[in-house]
N, C-alpha and C positions, 0 to 999 in steps of 0.2 A: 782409742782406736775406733769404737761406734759412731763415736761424733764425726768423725775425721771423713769414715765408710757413706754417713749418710746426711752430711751437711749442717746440723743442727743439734741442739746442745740436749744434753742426757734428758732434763727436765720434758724439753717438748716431746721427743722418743719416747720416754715412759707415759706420756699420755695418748701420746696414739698409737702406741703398741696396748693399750690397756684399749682403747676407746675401739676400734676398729683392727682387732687381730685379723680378720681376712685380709687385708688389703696388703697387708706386708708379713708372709709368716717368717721372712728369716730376720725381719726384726724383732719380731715379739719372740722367737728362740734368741735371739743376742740378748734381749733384753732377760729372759729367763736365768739365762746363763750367765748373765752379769751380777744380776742377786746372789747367785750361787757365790759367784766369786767376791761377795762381799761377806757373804758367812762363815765362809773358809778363810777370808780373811781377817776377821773378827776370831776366827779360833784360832789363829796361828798367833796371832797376837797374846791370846788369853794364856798358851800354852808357853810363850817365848815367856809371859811374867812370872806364871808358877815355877819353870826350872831357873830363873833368876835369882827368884825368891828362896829356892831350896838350894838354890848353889853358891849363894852368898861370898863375896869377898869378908876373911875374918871369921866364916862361920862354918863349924864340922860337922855333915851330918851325920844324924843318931843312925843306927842299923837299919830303923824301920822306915827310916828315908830314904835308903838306896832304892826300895822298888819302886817308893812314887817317884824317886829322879828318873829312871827307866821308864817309868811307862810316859812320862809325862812328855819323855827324850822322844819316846817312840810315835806320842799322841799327837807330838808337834813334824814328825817328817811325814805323818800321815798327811796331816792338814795343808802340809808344804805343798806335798803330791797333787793333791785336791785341787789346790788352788790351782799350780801350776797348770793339771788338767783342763780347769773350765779357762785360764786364758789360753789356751791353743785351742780350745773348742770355740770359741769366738771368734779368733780371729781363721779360722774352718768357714766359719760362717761368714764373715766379711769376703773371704774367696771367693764363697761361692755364689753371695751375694755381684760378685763383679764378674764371674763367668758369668753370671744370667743374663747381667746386662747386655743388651748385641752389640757388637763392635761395630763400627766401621768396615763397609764392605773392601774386600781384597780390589787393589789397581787394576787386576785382569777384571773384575767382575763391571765394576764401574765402568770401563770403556766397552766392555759390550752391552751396557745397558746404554748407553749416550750413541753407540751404532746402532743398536734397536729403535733407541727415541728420532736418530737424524734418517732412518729408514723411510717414515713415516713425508718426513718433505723432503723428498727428494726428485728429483723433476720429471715432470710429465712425460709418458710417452708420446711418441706422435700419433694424433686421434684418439687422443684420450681427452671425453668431458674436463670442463677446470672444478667441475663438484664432486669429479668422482676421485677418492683418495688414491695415491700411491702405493702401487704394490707391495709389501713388506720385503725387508731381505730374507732370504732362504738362513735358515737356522738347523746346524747341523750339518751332516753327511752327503753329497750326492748322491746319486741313487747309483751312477757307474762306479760306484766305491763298494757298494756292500755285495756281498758274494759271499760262499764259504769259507770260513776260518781255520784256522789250523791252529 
């Protein structure tokens, strides 16, 4: 999902989110956060062997095994959570890395910036110098428009 969000492969990311954290901070947080969710998933792992191990096919456990199946039950949906948390914090972060970005201006905006630009040559009045530029077009309201409101 990081690679995908910022073009370029984990290795080169972790060095320039390490080398120059100002320039990009919502990579060096994906990048934070992506550690995270290698630790949690290294524990979920470690947790999924111990209740494997204690839950054996063929094998009964003793009395004082029931608590560490339980917690070991409990330690592994903790670590699920975890994880699961830091991959939606990520991809939080890839959002809001792509709201930052500016879009593409809206078709209304664009066509009154290319009215504004074609304003600029638009043809000379009569007795008007050829050095002196073109009046702008009027932007906004008329003045016989504005009055009181209601």
């Amino acid at each position: 999902m990081i690679e995908k969000a910022w073009g370029s492969p984990i290795e080169a990311l972790e060095a320039l989110a390490v080398r120059r954290p100002s320039d990009d901070p919502l990579l060096r947080a994906a990048m934070h956060i992506r550690s995270t969710l290698n630790v949690t998933d290294n524990a979920v792992a470690v947790h999924q062997d111990r209740l494997n191990a204690l839950t054996r096919p063929g094998h009964v456990p003793a009395f004082y095994d029931l608590e560490r199946i339980t917690s070991s039950a409990a330690d592994l949906r903790v670590a699920q959570a975890e994880s699961r948390t830091a991959l939606q914090a990520i991809s939080h972060v890839v959002e809001a890395r792509e709201a930052a970005v500016p879009a593409a201006p809206a078709p209304a905006v664009r066509l009154a910036q290319v009215a504004v630009a074609r304003s600029g040559h638009a043809p000379r009045a009569l007795g008007q110098a050829p050095d002196q530029p073109a009046p702008s077009a009027a932007v906004g309201r008329s003045g016989a428009g504005l009055g009181p409101r209601r």
